[in-house]
Structures are given as C-alpha cells and as structure tokens.
DSSP file (Angstrom, degrees, kcal/mol; ACC not computed):
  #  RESIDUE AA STRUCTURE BP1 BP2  ACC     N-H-->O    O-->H-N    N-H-->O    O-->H-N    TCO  KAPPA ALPHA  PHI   PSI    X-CA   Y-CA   Z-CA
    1    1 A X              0   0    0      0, 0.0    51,-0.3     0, 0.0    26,-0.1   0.000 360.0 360.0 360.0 154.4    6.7   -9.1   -0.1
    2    2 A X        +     0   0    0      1,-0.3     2,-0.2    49,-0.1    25,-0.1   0.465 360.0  16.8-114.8  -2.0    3.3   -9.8   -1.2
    3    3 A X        -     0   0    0     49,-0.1    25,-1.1    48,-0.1     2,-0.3  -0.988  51.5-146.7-159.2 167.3    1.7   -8.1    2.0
    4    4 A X        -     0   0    0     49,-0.4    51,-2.4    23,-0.2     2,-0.4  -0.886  16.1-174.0-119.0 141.8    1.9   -5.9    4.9
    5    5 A X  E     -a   55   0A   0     23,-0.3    25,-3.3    -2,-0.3     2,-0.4  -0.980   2.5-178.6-140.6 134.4    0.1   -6.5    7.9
    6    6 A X  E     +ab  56  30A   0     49,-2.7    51,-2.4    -2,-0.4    25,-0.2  -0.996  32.0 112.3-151.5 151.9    0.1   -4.1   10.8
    7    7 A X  S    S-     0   0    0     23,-2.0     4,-0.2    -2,-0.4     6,-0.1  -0.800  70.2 -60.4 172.4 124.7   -1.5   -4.8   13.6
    8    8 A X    > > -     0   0    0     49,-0.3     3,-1.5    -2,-0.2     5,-0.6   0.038  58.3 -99.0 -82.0 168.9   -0.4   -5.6   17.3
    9    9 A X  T 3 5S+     0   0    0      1,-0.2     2,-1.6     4,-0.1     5,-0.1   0.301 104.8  29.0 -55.1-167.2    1.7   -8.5   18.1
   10   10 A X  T 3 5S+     0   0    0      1,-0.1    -1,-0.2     3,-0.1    -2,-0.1   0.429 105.4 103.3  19.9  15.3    0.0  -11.7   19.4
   11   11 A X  T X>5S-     0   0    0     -2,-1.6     4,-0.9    -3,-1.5     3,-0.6   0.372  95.1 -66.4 -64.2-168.5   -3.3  -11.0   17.5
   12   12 A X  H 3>5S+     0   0    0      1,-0.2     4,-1.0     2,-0.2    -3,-0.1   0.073 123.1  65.9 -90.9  14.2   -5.0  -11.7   15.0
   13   13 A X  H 3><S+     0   0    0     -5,-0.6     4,-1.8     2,-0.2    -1,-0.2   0.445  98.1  48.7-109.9 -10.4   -2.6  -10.3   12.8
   14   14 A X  H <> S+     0   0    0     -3,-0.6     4,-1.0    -6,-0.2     5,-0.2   0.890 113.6  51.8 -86.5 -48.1    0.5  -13.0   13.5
   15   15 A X  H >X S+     0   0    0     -4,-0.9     3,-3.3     2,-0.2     4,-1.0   0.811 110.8  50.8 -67.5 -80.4   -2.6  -15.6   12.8
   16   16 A X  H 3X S+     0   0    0     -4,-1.0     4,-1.4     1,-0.3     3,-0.4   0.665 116.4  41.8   5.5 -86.5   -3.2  -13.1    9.0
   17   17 A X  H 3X S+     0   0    0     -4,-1.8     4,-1.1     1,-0.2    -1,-0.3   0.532 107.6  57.3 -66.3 -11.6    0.3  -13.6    8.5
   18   18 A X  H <X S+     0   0    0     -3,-3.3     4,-3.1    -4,-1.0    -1,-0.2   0.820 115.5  43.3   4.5 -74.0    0.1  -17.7    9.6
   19   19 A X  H >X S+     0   0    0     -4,-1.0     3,-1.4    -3,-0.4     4,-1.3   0.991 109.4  52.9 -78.8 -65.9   -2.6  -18.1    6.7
   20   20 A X  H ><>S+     0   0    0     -4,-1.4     5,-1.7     1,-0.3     3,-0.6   0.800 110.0  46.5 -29.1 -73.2   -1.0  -16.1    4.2
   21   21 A X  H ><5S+     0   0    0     -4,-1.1     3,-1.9     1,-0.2    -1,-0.3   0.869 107.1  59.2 -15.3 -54.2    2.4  -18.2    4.5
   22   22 A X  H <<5S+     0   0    0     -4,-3.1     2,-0.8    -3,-1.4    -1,-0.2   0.974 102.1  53.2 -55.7 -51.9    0.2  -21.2    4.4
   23   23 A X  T <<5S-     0   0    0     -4,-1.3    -1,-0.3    -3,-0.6    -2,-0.2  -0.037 125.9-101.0 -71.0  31.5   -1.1  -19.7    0.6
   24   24 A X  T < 5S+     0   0    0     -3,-1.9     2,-0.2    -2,-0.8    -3,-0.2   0.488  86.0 131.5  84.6   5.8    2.7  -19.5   -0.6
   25   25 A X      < -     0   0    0     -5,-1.7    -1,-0.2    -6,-0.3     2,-0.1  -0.636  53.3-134.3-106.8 159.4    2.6  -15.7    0.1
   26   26 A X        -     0   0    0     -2,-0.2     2,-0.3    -3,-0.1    -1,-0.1  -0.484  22.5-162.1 -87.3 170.0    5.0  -13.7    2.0
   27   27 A X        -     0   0    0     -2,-0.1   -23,-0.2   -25,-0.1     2,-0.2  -0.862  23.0-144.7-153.3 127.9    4.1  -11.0    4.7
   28   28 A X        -     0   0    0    -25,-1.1     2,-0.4    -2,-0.3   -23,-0.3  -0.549  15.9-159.6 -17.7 119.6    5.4   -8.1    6.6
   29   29 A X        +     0   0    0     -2,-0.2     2,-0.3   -25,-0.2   -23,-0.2  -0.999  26.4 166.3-116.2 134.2    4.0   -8.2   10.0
   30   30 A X  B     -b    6   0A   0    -25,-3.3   -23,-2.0    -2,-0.4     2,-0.4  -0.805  28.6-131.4-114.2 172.0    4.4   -4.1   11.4
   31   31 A X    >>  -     0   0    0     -2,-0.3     3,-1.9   -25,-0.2     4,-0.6  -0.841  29.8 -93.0 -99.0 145.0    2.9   -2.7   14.1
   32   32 A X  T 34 S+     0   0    0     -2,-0.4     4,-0.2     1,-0.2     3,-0.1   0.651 120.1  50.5 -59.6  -4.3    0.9    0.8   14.3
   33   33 A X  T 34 S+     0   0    0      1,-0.2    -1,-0.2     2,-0.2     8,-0.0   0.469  99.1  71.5 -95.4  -0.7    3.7    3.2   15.4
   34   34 A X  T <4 S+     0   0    0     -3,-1.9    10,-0.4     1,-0.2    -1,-0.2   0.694 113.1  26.2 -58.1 -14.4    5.6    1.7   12.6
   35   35 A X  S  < S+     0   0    0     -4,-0.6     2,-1.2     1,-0.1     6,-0.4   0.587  87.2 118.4-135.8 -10.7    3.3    3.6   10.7
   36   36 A X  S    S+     0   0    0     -4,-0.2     2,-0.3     4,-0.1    -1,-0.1   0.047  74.4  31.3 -50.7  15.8    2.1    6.6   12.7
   37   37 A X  S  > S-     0   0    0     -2,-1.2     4,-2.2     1,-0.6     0, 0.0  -0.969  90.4-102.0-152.8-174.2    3.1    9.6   10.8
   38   38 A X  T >4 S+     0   0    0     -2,-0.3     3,-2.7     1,-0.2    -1,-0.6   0.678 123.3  61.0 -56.1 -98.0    3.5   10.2    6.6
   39   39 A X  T 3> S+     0   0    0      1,-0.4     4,-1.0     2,-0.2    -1,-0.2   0.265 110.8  33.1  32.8 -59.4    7.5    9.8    7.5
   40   40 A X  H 3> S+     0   0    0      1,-0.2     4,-2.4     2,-0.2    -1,-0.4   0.866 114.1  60.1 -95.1 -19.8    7.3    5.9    9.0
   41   41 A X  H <X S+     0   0    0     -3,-2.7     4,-1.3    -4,-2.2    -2,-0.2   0.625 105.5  41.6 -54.3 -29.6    4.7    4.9    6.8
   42   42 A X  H  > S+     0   0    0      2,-0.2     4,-1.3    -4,-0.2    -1,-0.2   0.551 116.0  56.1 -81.3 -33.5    6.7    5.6    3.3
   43   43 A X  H >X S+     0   0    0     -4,-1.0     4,-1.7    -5,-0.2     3,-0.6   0.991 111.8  43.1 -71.0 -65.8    9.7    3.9    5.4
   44   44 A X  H >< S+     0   0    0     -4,-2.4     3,-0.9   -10,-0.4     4,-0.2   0.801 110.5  49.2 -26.7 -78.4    7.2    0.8    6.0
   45   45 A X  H 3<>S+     0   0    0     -4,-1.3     5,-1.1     1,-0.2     6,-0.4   0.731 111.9  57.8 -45.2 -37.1    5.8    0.4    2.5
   46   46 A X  H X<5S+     0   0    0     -4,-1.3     3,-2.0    -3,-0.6    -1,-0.2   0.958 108.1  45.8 -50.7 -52.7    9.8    0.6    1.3
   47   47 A X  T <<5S+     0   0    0     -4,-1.7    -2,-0.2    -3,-0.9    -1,-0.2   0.302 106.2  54.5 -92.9  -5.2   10.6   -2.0    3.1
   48   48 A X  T > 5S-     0   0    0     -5,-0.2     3,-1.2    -4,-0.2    -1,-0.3  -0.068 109.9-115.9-107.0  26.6    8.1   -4.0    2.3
   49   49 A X  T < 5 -     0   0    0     -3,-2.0    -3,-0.2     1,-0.3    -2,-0.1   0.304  61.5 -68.6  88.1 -29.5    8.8   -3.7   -1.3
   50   50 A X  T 3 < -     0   0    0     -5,-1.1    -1,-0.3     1,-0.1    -4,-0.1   0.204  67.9-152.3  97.7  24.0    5.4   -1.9   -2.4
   51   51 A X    <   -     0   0    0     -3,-1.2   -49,-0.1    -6,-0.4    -1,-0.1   0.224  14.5-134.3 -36.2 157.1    3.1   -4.9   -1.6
   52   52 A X  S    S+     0   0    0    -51,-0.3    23,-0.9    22,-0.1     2,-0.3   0.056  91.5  45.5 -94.7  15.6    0.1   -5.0   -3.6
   53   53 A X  E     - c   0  75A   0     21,-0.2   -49,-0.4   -51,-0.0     2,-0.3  -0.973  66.6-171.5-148.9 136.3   -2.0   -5.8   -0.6
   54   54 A X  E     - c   0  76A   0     21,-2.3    23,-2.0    -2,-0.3     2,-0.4  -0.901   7.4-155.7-150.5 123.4   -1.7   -4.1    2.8
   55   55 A X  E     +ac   5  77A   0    -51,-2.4   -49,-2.7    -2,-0.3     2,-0.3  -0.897  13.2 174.2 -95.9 124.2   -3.6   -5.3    6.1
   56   56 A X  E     -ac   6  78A   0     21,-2.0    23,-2.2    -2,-0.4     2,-0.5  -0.980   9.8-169.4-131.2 149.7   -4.5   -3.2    9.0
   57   57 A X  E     + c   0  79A   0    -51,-2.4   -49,-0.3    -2,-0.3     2,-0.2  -0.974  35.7 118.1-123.5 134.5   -6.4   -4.2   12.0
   58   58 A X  E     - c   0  80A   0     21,-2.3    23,-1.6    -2,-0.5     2,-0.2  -0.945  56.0-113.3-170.7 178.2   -7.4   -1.7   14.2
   59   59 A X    >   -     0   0    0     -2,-0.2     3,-1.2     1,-0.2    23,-0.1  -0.719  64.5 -16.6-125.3-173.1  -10.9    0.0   15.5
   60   60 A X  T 3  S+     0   0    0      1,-0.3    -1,-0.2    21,-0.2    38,-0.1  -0.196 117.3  29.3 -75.2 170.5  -11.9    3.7   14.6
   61   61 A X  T 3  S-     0   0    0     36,-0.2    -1,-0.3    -3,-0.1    -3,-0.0  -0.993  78.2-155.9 -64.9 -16.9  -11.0    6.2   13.6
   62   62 A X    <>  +     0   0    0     -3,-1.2     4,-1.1     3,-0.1     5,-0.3   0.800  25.5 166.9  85.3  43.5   -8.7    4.1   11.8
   63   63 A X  H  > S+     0   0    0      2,-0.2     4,-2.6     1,-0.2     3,-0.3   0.985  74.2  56.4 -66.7 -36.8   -6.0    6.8   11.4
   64   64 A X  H  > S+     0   0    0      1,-0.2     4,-0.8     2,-0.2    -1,-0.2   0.993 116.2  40.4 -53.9 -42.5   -3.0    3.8   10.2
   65   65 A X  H  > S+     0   0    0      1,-0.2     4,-1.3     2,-0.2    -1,-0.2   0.631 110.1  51.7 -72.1 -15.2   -5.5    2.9    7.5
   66   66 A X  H  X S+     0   0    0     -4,-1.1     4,-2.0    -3,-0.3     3,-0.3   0.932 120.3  43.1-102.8 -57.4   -6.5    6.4    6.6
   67   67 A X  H  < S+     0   0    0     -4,-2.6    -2,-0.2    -5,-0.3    -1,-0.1   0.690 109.2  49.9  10.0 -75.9   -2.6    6.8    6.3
   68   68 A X  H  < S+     0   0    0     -4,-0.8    -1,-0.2     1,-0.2    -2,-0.2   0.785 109.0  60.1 -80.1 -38.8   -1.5    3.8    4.6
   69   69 A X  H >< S+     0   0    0     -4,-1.3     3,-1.2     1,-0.3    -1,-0.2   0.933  99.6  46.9 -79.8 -46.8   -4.3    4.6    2.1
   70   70 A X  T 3< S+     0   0    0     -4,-2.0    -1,-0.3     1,-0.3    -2,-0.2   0.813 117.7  52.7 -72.6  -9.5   -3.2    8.2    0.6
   71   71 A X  T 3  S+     0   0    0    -33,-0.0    -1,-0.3   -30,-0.0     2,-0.3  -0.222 108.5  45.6-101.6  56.2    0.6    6.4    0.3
   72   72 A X    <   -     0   0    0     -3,-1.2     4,-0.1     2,-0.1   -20,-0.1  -0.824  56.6-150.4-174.3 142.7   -0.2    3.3   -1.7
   73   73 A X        +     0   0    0     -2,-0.3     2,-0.2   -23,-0.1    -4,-0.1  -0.229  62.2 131.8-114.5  39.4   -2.0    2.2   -4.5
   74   74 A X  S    S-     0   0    0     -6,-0.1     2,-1.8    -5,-0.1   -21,-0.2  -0.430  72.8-105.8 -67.0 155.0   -2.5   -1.0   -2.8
   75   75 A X  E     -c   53   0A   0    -23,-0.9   -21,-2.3    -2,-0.2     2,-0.3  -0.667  49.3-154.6 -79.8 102.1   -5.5   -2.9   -2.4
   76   76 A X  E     -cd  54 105A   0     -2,-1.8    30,-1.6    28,-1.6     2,-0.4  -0.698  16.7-168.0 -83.8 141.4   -6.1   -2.3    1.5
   77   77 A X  E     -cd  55 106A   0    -23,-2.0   -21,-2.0    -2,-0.3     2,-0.9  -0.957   8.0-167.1-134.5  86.4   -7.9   -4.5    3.6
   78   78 A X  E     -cd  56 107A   0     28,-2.9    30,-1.1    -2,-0.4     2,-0.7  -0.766  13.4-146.3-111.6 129.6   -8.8   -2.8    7.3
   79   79 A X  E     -cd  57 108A   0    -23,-2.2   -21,-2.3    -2,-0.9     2,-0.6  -0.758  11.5-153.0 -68.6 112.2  -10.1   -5.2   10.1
   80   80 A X  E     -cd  58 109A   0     28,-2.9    30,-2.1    -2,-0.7     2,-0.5  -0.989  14.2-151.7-105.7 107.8  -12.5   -3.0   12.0
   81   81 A X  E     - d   0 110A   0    -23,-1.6     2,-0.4    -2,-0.6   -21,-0.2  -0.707   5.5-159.8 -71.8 116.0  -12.4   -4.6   15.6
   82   82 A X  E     - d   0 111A   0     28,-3.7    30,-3.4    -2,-0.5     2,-0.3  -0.924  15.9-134.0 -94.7 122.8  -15.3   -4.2   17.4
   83   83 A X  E >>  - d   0 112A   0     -2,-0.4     3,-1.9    28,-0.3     4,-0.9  -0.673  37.7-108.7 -92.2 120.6  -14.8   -4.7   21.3
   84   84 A X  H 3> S+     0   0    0     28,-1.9     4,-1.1     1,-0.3    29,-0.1   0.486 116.0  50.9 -54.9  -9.9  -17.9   -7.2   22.4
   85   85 A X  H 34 S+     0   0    0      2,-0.2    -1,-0.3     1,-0.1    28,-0.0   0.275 114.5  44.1 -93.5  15.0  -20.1   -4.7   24.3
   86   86 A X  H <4 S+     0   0    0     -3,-1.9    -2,-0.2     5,-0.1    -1,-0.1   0.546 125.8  36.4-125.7 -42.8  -19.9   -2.2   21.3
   87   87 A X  H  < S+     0   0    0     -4,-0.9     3,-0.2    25,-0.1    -2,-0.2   0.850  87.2 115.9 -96.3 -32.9  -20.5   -5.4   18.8
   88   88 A X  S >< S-     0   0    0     -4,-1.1     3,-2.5    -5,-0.2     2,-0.5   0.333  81.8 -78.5 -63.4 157.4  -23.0   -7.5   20.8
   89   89 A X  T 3  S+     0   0    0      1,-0.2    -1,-0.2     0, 0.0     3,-0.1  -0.424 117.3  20.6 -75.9 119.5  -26.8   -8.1   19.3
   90   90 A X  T 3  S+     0   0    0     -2,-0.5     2,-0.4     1,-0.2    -1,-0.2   0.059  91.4 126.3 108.6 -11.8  -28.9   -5.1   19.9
   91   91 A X  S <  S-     0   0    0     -3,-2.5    -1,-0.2    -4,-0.1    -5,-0.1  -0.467  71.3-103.0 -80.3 149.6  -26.3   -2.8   20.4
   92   92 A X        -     0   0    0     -2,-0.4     2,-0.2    -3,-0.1    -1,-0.1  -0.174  43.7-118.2 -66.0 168.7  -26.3    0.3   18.4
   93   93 A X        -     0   0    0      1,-0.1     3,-0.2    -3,-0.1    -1,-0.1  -0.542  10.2-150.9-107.6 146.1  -23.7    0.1   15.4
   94   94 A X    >>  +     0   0    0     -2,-0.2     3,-3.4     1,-0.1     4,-0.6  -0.085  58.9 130.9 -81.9   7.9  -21.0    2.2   15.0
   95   95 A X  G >4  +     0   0    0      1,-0.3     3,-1.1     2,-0.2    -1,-0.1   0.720  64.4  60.2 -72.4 -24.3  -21.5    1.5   11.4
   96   96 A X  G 34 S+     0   0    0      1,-0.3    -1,-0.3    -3,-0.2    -2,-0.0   0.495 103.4  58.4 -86.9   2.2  -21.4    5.4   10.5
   97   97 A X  G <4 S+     0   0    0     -3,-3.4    -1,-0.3     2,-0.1    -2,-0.2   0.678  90.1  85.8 -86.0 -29.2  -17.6    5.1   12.0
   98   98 A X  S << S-     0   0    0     -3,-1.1     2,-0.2    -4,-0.6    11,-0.0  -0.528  84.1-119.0 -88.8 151.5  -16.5    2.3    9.6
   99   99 A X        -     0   0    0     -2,-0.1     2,-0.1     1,-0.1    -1,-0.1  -0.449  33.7 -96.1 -71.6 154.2  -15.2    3.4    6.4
  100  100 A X        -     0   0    0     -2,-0.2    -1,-0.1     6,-0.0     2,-0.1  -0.472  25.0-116.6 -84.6 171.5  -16.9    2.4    3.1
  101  101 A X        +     0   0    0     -2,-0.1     2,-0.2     6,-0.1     5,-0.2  -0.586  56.8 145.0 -83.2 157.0  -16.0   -0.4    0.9
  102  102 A X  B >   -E  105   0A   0      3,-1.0     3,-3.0    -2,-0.1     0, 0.0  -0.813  60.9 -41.9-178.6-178.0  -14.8    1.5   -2.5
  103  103 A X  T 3  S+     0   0    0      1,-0.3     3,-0.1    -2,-0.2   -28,-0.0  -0.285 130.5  15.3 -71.3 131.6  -12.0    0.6   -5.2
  104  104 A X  T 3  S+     0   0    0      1,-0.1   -28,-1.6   -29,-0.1     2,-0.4  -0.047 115.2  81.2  93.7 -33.9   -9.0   -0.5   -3.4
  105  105 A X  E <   -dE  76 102A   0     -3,-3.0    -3,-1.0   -30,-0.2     2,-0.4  -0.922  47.3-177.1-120.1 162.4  -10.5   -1.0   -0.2
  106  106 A X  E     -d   77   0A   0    -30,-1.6   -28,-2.9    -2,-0.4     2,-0.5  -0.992  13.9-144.0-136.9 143.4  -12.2   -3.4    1.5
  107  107 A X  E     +d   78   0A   0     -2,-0.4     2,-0.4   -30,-0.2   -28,-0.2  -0.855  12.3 179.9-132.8 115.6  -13.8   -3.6    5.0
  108  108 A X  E     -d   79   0A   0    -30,-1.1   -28,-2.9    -2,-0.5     2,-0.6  -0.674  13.7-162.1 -90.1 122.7  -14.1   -6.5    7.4
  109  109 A X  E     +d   80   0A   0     -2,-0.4    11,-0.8   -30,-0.2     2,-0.3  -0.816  14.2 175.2-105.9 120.3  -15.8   -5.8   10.5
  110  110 A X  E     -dF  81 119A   0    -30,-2.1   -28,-3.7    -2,-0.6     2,-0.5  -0.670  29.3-127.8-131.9 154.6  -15.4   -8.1   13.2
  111  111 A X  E     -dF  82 118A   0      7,-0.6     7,-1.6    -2,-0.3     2,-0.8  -0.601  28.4-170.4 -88.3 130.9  -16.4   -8.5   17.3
  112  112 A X  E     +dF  83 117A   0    -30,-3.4   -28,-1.9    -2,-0.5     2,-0.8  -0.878  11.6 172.4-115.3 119.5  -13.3   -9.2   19.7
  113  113 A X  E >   - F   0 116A   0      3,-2.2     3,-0.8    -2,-0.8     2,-0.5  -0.936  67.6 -38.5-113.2 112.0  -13.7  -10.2   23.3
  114  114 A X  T 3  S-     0   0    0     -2,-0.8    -2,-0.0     1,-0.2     0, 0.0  -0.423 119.5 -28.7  94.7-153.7  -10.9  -11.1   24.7
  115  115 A X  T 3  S+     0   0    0     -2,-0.5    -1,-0.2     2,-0.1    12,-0.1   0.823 124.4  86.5-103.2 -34.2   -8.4  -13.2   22.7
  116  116 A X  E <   -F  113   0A   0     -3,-0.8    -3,-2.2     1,-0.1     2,-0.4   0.025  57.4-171.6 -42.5 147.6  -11.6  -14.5   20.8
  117  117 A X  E     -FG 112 127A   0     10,-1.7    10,-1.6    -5,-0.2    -5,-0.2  -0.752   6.7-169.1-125.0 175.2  -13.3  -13.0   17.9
  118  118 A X  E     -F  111   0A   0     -7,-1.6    -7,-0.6    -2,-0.4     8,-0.1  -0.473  31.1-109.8-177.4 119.1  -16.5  -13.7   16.1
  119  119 A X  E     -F  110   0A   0      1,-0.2    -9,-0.1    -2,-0.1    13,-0.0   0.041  19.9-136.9 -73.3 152.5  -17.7  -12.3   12.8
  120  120 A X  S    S+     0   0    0    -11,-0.8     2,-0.5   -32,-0.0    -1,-0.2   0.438  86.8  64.5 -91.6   3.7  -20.8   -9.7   13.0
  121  121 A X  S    S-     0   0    0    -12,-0.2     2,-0.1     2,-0.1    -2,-0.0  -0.962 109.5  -6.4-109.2 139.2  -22.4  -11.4   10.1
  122  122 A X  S    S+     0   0    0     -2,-0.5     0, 0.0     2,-0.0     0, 0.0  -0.452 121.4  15.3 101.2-139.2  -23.7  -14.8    9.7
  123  123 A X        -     0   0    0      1,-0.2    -2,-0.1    -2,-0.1     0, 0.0  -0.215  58.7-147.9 -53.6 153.0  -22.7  -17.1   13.2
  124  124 A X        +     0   0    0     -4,-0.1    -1,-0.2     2,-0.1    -2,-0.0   0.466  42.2 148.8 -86.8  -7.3  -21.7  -15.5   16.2
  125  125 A X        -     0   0    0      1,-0.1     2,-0.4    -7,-0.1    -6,-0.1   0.042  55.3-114.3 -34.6 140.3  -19.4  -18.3   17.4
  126  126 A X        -     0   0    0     -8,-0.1    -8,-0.2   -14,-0.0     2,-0.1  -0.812  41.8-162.2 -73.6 130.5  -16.6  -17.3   19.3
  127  127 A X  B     -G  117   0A   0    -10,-1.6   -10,-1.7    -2,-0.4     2,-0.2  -0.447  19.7-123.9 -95.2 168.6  -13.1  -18.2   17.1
  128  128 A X     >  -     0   0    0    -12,-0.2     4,-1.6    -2,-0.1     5,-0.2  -0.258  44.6 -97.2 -91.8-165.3   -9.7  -18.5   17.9
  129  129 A X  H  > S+     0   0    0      2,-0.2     4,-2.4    -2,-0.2  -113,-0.2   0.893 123.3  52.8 -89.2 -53.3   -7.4  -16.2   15.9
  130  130 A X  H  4 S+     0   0    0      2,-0.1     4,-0.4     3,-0.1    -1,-0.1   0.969 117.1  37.0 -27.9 -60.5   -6.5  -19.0   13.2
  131  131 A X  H >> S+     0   0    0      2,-0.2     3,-3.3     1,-0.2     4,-2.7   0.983 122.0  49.0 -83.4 -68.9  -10.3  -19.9   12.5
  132  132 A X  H 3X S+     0   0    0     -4,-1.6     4,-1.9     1,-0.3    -1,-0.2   0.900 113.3  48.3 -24.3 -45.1  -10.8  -15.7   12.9
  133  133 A X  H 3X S+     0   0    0     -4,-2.4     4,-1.6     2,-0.2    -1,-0.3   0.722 109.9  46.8 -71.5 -24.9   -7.8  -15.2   10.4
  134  134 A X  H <4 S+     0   0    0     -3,-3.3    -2,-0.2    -4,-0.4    -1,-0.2   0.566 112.0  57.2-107.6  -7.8   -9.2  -17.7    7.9
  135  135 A X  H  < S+     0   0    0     -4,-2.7     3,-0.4     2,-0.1    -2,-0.2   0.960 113.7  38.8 -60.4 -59.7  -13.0  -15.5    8.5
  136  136 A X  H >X S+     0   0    0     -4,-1.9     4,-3.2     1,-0.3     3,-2.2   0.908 116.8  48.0-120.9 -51.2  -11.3  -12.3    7.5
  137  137 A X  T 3< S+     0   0    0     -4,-1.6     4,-0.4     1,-0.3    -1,-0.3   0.802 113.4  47.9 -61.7 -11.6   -8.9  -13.8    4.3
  138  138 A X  T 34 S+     0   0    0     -3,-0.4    -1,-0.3     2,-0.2    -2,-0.2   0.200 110.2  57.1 -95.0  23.9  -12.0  -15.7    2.7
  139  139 A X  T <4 S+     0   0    0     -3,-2.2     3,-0.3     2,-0.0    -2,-0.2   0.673 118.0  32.5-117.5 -59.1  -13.7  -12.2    3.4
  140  140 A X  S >X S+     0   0    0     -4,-3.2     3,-0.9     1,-0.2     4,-0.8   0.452  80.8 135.8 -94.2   5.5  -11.0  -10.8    1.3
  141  141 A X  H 3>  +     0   0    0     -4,-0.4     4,-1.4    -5,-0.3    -1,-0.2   0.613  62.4  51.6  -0.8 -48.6  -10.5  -13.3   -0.9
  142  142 A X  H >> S+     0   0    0     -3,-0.3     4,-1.8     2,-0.3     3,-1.3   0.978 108.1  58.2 -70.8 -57.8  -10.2  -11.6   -4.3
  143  143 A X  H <4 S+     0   0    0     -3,-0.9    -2,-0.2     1,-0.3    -1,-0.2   0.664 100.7  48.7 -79.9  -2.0   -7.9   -9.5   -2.9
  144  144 A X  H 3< S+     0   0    0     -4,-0.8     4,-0.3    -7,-0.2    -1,-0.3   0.385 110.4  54.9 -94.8   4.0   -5.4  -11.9   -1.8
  145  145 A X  H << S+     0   0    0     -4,-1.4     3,-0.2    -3,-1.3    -2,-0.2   0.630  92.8  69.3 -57.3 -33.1   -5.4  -13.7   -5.2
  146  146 A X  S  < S+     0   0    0     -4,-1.8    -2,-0.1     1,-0.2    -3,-0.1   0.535  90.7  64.4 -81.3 -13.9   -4.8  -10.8   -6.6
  147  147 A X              0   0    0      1,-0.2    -1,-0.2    -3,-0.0    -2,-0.1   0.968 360.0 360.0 -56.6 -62.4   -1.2  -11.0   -5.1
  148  148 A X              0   0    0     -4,-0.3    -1,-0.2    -3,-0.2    -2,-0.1   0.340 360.0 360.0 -43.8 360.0    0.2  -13.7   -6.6
C-alpha cells in the first residue's frame, strides 16, 4: 500500500482514497477504532504494509493521529475538521488545539458543515468531498509524491 487513510466511512476520506487511486496509488481506507489503542494500530500499519504516507481525518484532540504518529515513521497527514460554527469568520480559533506542522507531519485544517467542506484559508466556498479531497491532497502534495 502506498497509504492509509482512516477516517469515517462516506467522508471525505472514501473521496482521499478516490483521488489517490486516480494518481496510480493504492490506499487503505480504516476507520478510527481500527486504530484506537497501541494493539490495533500496529495491527493496521501491518496490514497495510508500512505505507510511507498515513491519513487521518479527525477533529481534536486527535488521539488516532497522536497514535499513529509514535508507531510509524511515516509522513502523516491529519485533516483537522472544523465543525462550521467552530470554523466560521470571526469565530475564535481553536488554533492552540491543532498540532504543529514539524518533520513528518503535516496539518490541513479544514471547515465541515454538513456533507460539505470548505478550506479556512483562501475561498470559503462550500465543496463536495471530491473538490474537498483534491483541497487537502494539493495541500499535501509533497507528501504524496513522495509515495511513489
């Protein structure tokens, strides 16, 4: 596998693994009790081979990601979903909740209402989960090249 993705079903995480396919790569889609203690989390990352890239979307504390991270020396990629009355313009940021970007990880943060999303930088348009999915890999870009 060239990724893991965990993340709940009918998300923005089938769309993640959608666009990935499209770029010749394979993916793992798990969910987050797949991965909820040391125990299923070493089972996960087995079974998916080591991938050198592993995506989780989730919103804080981020405990899968916080996880994933002290078993892998993968590049990790966590989608912090922001619920729209938590993300919307003028509310205060959570910002001191998000992890920081540092070697090995990277962090997207993004607003969800709904089944729509819409990045907190640049436009606010509401996306679908494709166009959302193609926000958050051109986000991470480097580190899905780096797969291949």
């Amino acid at each position: 596998m060239d990724a893991l993705i965990v993340g709940s079903q009918d998300g923005l995480a089938d769309a993640l693994a959608g666009g990935l396919r499209r770029r010749g790569m394979t993916a793992l889609r798990a969910i987050a009790a797949d991965a909820r203690d040391r125990e299923r989390a070493e089972w996960l990352l087995d079974e998916g081979g080591r991938p050198p890239l592993v995506i989780v979307l989730e919103s804080a504390p981020f405990p899968v990601a916080q996880q994933l991270l002290t078993l892998t020396d993968a590049h990790v990629v966590v989608v912090a979903e922001q619920r729209a009355p938590a993300a919307r313009a003028g509310a205060p940021r959570s910002r001191s909740l998000l992890p920081r970007d540092e070697s090995g990880l990277t962090v997207e943060p993004i607003g969800r209402a709904g089944r729509r999303w819409f990045a907190l930088s640049g436009r606010p348009d509401a996306m679908g989960a494709e166009r959302a999915a193609a926000v958050v890999l051109r986000a991470c870009g480097a580190a899905a090249a780096s797969c291949r």
